[in-house]
BATORTOR-133235 format. One record per residue (C-alpha): residue in one letter; x negated, y negated, z negated. Coordinates in steps of 0.2 Angstrom, whole numbers, plus 2048, in hexadecimal, padded with zeros to 3 digits. Example, Ala and Ser with C-alpha at 12.3 -4.5 7.8 and 13.67 -1.06 7.14 Angstrom:
# residues 2
a7C28167D9 s7BC8057DC 
//
This chain:
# residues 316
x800800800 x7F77EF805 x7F37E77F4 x7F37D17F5 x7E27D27EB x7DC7DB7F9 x7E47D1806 x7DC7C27FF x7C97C97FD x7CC7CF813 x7D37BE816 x7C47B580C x7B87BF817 x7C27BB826 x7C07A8822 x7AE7A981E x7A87B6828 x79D7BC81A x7A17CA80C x7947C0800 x79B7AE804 x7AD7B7802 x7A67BF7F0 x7A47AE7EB x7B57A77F2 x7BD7B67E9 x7B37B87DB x7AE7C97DE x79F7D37DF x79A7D67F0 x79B7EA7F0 x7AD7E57EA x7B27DC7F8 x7AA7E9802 x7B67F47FA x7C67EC7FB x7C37E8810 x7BF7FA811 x7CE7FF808 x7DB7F4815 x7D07FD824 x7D580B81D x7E880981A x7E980082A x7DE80E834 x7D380283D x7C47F883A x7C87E5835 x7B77DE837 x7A87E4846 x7997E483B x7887E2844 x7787DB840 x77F7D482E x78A7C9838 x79E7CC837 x7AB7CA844 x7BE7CE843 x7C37DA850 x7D67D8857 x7DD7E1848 x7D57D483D x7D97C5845 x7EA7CB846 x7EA7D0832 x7E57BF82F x7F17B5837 x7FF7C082F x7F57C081F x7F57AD81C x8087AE81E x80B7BB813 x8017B2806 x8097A3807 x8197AC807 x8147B67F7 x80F7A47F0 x81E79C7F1 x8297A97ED x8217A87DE x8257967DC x8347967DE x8377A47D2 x82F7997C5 x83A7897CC x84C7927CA x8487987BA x8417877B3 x84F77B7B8 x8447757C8 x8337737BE x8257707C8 x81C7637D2 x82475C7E1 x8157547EF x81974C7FC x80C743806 x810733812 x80C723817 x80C714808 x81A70B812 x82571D813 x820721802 x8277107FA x83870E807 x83E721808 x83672B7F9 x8337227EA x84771B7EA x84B72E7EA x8407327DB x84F7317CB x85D7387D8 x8527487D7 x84E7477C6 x8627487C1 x8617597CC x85275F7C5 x84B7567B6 x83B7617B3 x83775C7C4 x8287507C6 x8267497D6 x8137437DD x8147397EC x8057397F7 x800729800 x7F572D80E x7F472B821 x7FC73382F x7EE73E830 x7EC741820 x7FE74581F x7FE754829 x7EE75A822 x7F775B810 x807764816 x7FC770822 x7F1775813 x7FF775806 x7FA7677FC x80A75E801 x819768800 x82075C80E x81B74D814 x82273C820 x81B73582E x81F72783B x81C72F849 x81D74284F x81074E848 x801753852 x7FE76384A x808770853 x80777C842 x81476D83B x82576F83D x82D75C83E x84075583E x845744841 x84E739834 x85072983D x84771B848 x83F70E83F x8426FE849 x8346F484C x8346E1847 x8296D2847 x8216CA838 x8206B7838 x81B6AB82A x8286A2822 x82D69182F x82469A83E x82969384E x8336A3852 x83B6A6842 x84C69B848 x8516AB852 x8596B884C x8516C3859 x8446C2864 x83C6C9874 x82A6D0872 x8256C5881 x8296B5875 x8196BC86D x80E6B987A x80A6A7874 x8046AC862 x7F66B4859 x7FA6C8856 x7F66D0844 x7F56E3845 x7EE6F483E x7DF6FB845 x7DB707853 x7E171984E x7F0713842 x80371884B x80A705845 x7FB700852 x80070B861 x81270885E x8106F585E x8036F586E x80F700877 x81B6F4872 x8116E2878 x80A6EB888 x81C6F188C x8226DF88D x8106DB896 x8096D1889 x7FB6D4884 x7F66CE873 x7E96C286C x7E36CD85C x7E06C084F x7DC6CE841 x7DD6DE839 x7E36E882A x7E66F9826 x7F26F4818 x8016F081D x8056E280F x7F26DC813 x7FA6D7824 x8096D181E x8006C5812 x7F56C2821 x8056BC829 x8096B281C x7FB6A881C x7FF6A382E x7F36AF834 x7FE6B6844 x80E6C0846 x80D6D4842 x8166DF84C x81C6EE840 x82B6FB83A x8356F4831 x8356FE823 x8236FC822 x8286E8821 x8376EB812 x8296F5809 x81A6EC80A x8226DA80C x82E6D67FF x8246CD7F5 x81F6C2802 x8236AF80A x8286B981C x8346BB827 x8376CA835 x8446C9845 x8486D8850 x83F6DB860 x84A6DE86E x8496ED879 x8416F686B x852700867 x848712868 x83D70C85A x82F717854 x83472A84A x83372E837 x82F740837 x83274B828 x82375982B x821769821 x81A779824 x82478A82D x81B796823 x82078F811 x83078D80A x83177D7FF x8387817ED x84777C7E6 x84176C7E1 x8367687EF x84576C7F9 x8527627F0 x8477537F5 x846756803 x859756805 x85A7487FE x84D74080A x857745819 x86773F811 x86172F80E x85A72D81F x86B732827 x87672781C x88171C824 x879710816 x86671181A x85B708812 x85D6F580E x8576E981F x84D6DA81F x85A6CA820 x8566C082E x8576B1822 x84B6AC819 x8496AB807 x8406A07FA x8336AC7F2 x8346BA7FF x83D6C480C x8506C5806 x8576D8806 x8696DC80D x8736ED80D 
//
């Protein structure tokens, strides 16, 4: 019968291509990793590994082994935890890894409704890139995460929960601000405040300008949102950026935003997790919640187009 203990030594071997360096990994002797590979070969009636020259390689039974292995690990895992979860009243952390902006508009507002569902529930909320997103949720470190934008990884799977319409951030009095909307081509004529290279805000705002065939005179960068929105401000420019990432980082200050026209597509929010784990009970309650919120006919509060003393006024 295939043992996990064993499972885990082969699949520490598979990873490092190396009994010794998978010893170490497993805490093991060597001779008992030996062991515990030999013992799978001979349940399964087939050699896992082509030995030669002190080197290791996995043959086609072993690379097939291994792939089904990791799932059934992580299977086993969270099987675990949710056993522990419905039998502790939702006990347990809840990570979810996503961008500052998504983490202050969508998760931390959601934090005391899961609470009243499950009150041993403790809820982390990792703030971190796009990137760095998908690289929590792919390694389990996140048991879901938010992006704007669609995953890159194909091992994530991803489900829209709304479009995030762009909007452009002027300082309070700006020449533009006496329209309620505005065209991106109105732009042309002022300095333009944006993230760097790399960021999604960045591309989405380019594809934006370039779209309308303007293309922008960059008066400065930041990779903090409410660094550019102080930026703006200060007169510095306009910023081109979602608008939750405006309500979020924004409230605070002396700024006003107005719509773009012809941006009604508006850029993705993603909620990404992993097929081969199951969230728990409390991870999955969040979750919930998350999409509910997203799907409301109530979403989130939008930025008034007036301005107010003292910052950007909210409305429902």
């Amino acid at each position: 019968m295939l043992q996990l203990r064993q499972l885990k030594t082969f699949l520490a071997a598979a990873e490092t291509l190396s009994f010794t360096r998978a010893a170490e990994r497993v805490h093991l002797s060597q001779p008992s990793v030996t062991e515990q590979v030999q013992a799978l070969e001979q349940l399964l009636g087939q050699p896992l590994f082509i030995r030669t020259n002190n080197k290791l390689a996995l043959t086609a039974a072993g690379e097939h082994l291994a792939a089904r292995g990791r799932e059934l690990l992580a299977l086993a895992d969270e099987t675990l935890a949710a056993v522990r979860d419905n039998t502790s009243a939702g006990a347990g952390e809840v990570r979810v890894a996503a961008p500052q902006t998504l983490c202050a508009a969508l998760l931390a507002p959601l934090v005391a409704e899961l609470a009243g569902e499950h009150p041993a529930a403790c809820v982390i909320l990792l703030e971190c890139d796009s990137r760095a997103t998908e690289q929590a949720v792919l390694e389990g470190r996140a048991d879901f995460g938010l992006l704007h934008g669609w995953p890159v990884s194909s091992e994530l799977q991803a489900q829209e929960l709304l479009r995030d319409q762009p909007v452009a951030l002027l300082a309070a009095g700006h020449p533009l601000a006496g329209e309620s909307e505005l065209d991106a081509e109105a732009l042309v004529a002022f300095p333009v405040l944006l993230t760097p290279p790399g960021c999604r805000y960045r591309a989405y705002a380019e594809t934006l300008l370039l779209g309308a065939r303007v293309r922008p005179q960059i008066a400065g960068e930041a990779g903090d949102v409410y660094s550019l929105a102080r930026m703006v401000a200060a007169g510095a420019g306009v910023a081109v950026l979602p608008r939750l990432a405006v309500q979020a980082a924004a409230a605070s200050l002396d700024v006003e935003a107005r719509a773009l026209r012809g941006a009604e597509a508006g850029l993705a929010i993603c909620l990404v997790s992993s097929p081969r784990r199951a969230l728990r009970p409390a991870a999955a309650a969040f979750a919930r919640m998350v999409r509910a919120a997203a799907a409301s006919d109530e979403p989130m509060p939008t930025l008034d187009v007036q301005h107010r003393a003292g910052g950007v006024a909210i409305r429902q």
